[in-house]
N, C-alpha and C positions, 0 to 999 in steps of 0.2 A: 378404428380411430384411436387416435392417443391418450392417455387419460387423461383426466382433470386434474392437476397439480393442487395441493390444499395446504395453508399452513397455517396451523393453529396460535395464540396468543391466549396462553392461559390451561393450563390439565388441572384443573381445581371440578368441581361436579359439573357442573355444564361441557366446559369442556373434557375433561375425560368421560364424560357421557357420550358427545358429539366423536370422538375417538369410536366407543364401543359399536354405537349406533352404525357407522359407516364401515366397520370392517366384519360385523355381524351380518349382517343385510347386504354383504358388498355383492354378491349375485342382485336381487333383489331388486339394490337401487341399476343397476349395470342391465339389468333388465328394460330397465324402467326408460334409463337416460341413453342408451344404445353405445355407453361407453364407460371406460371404467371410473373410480372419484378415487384418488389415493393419497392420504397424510402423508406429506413427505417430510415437514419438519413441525417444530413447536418449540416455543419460547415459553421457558417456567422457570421461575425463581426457585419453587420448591414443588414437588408433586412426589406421588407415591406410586411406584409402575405398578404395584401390586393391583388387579383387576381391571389395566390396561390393556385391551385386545391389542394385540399387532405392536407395541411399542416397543419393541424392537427392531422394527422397521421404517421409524423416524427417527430421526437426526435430531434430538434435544437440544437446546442453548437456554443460556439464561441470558440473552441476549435479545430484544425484541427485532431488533435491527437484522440480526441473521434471517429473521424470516421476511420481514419486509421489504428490503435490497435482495430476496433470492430471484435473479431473474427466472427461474423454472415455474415458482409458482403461479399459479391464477387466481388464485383466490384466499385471502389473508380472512381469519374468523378470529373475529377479537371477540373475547370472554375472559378480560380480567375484570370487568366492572369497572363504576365508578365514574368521575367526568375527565381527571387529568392523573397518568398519563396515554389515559388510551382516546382522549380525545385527540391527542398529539400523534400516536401510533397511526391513527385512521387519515388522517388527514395526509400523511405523509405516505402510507399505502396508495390509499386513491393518487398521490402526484407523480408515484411511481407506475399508475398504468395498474392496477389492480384491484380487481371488484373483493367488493368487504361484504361479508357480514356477521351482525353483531345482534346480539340478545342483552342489550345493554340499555335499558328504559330512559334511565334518568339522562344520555349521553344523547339520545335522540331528543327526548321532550329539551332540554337545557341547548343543544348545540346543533340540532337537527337541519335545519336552515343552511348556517355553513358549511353543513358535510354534504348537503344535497345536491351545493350550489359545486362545490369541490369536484362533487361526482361526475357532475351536467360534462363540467371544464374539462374534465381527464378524457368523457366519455365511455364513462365504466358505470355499474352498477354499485348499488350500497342498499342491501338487503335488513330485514330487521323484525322478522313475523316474528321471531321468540322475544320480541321485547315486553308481549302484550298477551296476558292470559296463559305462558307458558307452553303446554303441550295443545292449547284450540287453536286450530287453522283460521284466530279471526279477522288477520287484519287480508290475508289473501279474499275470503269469503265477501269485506268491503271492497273492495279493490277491483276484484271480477268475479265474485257469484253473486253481487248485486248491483253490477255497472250500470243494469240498465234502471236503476230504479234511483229515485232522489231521496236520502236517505234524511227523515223526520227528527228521529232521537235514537241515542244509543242509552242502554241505563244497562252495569256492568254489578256482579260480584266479582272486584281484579284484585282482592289482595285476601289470600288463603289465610294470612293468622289470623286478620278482623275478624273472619267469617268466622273459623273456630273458634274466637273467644265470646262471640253472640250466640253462636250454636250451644256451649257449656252452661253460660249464664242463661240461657234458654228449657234447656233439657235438667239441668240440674240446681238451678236456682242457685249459683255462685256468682261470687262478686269477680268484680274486672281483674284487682291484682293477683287474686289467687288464680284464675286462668290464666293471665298472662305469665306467674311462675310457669306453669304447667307448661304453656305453649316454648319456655324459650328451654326447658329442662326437655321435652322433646326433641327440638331442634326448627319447631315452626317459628319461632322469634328469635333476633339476634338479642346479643346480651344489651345493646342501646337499639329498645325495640321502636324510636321515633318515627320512623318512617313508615312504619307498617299501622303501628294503632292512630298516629295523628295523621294519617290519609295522605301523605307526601307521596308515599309510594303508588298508591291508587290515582291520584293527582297527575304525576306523569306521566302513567298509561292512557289517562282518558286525555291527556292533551295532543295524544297521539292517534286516537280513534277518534276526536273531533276533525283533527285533520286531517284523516282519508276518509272520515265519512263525510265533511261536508265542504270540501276542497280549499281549506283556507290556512294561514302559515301553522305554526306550533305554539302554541298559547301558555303556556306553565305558570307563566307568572300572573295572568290573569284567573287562572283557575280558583275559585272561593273552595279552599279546605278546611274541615273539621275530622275532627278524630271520635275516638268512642271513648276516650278515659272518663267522661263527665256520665257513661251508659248505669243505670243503677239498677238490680235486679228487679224493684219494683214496678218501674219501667217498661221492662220486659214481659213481665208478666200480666199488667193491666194492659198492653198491647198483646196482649195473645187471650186476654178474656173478650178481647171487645172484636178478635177476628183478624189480628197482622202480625207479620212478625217484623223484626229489628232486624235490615238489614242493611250494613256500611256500604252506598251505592255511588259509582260515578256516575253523574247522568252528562249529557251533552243534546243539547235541545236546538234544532235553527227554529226559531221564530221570525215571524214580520220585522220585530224588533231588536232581534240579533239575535247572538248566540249564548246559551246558556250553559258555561261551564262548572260544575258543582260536586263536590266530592261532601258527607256527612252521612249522619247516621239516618235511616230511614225505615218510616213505618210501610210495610206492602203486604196487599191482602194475600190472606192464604191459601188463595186461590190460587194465586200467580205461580205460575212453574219457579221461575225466582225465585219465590220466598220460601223454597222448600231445598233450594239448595244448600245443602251444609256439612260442615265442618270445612275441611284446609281446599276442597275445590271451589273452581270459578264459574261464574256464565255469565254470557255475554246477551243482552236480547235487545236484539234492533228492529225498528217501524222502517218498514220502505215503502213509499208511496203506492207502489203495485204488487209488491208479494204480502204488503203488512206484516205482522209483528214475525221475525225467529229467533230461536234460541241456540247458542251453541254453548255446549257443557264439557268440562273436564277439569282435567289437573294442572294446576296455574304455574306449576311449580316440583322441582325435582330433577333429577340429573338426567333421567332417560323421555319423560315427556319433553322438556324443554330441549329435548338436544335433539328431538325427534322434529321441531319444528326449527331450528338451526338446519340440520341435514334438508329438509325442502326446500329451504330458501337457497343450499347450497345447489341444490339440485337444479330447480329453478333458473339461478345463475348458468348455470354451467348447459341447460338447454340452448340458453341465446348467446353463446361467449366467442361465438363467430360472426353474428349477428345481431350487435348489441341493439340497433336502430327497431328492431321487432320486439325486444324484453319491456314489459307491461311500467309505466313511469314509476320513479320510486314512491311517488305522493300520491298515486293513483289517478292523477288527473296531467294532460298535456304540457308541457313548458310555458308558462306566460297565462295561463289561465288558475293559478290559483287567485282566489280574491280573501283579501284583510276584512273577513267580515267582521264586525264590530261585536266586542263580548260586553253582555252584563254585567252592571255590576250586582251582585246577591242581593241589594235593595231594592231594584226594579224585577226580581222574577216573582211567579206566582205559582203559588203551590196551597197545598192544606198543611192543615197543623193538627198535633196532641200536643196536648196543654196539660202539664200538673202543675197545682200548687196546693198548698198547705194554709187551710182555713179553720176560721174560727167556728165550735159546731152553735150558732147560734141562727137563728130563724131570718131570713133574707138576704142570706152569702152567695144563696145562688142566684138570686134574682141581680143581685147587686153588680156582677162579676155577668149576668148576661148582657144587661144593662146597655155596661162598657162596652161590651162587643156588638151590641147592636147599632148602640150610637156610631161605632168605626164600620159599621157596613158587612159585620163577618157574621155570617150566619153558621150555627152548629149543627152540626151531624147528629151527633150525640154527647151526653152529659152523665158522670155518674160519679157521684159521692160515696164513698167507702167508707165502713164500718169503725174500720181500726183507728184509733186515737195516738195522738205522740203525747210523751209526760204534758206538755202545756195544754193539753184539751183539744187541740188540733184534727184534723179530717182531714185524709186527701181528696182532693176533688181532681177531675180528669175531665177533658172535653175534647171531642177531633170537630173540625172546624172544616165548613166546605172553603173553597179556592180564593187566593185574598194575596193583594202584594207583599211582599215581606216587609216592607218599608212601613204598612199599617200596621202589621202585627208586633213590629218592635215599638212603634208609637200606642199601642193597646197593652203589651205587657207591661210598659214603662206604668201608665194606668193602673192598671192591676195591683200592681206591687206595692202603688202608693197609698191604695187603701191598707185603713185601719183593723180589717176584719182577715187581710192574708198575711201570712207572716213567711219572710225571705223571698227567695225568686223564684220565677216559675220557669220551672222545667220546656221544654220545646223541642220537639223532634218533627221536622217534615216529613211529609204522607206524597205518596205517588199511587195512584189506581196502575197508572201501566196500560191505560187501554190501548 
């Protein structure tokens, strides 16, 4: 058979990853797909040949156009990042009769809809598993290793720096900015770390896993995000005396009453396979009505995981590329049956809480502060008043709180704060069991 024509958009790590990956393994995948896959050209502004497999046997431009107008090619991989200009690259592939695919998060969560709708029209493909946990097979695993199952909640470690600056402030008792030096002087942070510690980044993945897990459009802008800048050692450590650890979690929930989109910091017991995942990887663990809960684990991120999941989706491709009518939908569910199911908003969902605030050490603060929560209906788990004192005579007190709308709990802190006997605000991280 002939082979697969491929032309890359971008030799920056992913794609000069996606390069080495396919000419390393080119028996392997040829094995695999009963036909050859060969980079025939690639549009870069700037790249480095040096630890280029085979890159003398493409045809370089710094032209994006060269490879999207090549009538040989079949398949265009865009990997320069970003929303524009590769949301323009993509669209304009697809018009040209050629399947894409892209590891490009924020260009599917932001623009996904249009490209999908683009692809239907061409009748080509628009692939995209490296967008989501990097080197895990997850968004294939939703899509068809659990088609047959109606998929509950998805709850994600999806973004490798968060994880490692809670694993640091965990293991070593450091504060957030000094890991997050740490993290960008490594290379797990960029130098404008926004995206990664205030959950934008995590935010668009899971607006992407709600939509192949529970068949409805791309949500991003409904998604409720929070970051971890506000994460304080102490924090971390009175949640690992009382049995959880801190971890930045995308969750995605279908309830009766919609859908729950939510990105923040979270407490999970340490029991959970989850909560023991750490430093820069990921894991993914999803409830499915009839397998119930799994887990997939790996590396969220890097030039050869993530390009490892680019080359499948190429592969993928290139099984059905005679056959487009037989290749699995790009949103994992049939033409005309996604449905707009309606998102929360973060005041109608229901979760537990850890509670710190800073009390006065005088005789009936506790009573006074359970009082308030009684009277709102929130019952506690557990309570525990700490020793150590701040210059004003102060105690921190800590409480986890069984399940309660969030719209109570900001009506109870509000409470809280206004008494005379707690001084500043209190602290609040949400708890998830994970059953």
């Amino acid at each position: 058979m002939n082979p697969v024509n491929v032309g890359l958009l971008g030799l920056g790590t992913v794609g000069g990853g996606t390069l080495n990956v396919l000419v390393r393994n080119a028996e392997e995948i040829s094995r695999r797909l009963g036909r050859e896959i060969k980079v025939v050209a690639a549009a870069a502004r700037e790249y480095d040949p040096e630890g280029l497999d085979g890159i003398d046997q493409v045809r370089v431009s710094n032209d994006a156009a060269d490879v999207i107008s090549d009538p040989d090619i079949h398949i265009v991989v865009e990997l320069i990042g970003g929303y524009s200009p590769a949301r323009e690259f993509v669209l304009e592939a697809l018009a040209n009769g050629k399947h894409v695919v892209t590891a490009n998060k924020a260009l599917i969560a932001m623009h996904g809809e249009e490209l999908f709708a683009a692809a239907r029209e061409a009748g080509v493909t628009l692939a995209y598993e490296a967008a989501v946990a990097g080197g895990i097979p997850i968004l294939k695993a939703i899509r068809e290793g659990l088609a047959g199952n109606r998929i509950e909640w998805v709850a994600g470690i999806i973004n490798g720096t968060g994880n490692f600056i809670l694993t640091e402030m965990r293991d070593k008792g450091r504060d957030f900015a000094d890991v997050l030096k740490e993290a960008q002087e490594l290379g797990y942070a960029e130098a404008d770390p926004t995206f990664d510690v205030e959950g934008i980044d995590a935010a668009h993945k899971l607006a992407i896993l709600a939509s192949l897990s529970f068949g409805m459009p791309l949500h991003f802008e409904k998604t409720y995000t929070e970051g971890i800048t506000k994460i304080e050692p102490r924090d971390v450590t009175y949640a690992s005396e009382l049995g959880y650890n801190i971890k930045h979690l995308g969750i995605a929930r279908n309830t009766d009453e919609g859908v729950e989109l939510r990105v923040h910091p979270t407490l999970v017991p340490k029991g959970r396979l989850i909560a023991n995942v750490d430093g820069v990887m990921n894991a993914v663990l999803i409830k499915g009505d009839m397998v119930g809960p799994t887990l997939y684990y790996g590396a969220g991120a890097g030039s050869l995981p993530t390009a490892s999941a680019v080359v499948a989706d190429i592969i993928d491709v290139a099984r059905s590329i005679d056959h487009i009518d037989t290749a699995v939908p790009c949103q994992g569910y049939q033409d005309g049956k996604i449905e707009d199911l309606p998102v929360l908003p973060i005041e109608e969902i229901t979760t537990s809480f850890y509670l710190r605030m800073y009390a006065r050490d005088i005789a009936g603060v506790m009573a006074e502060v359970s009082s308030l929560l009684a009277e709102a209906g929130i019952s506690i788990e557990a309570m525990h008043q700490y020793e150590s004192h701040t210059e004003d005579g102060c105690v921190p007190l800590v409480m986890l709180t069984h399940r309660v709308k969030e719209q109570v709990m900001n009506e109870t802190i509000a409470r809280i704060e206004a008494l005379e006997t707690i001084k500043g605000e209190v602290a609040r991280i949400r708890m998830e069991h994970l059953d």
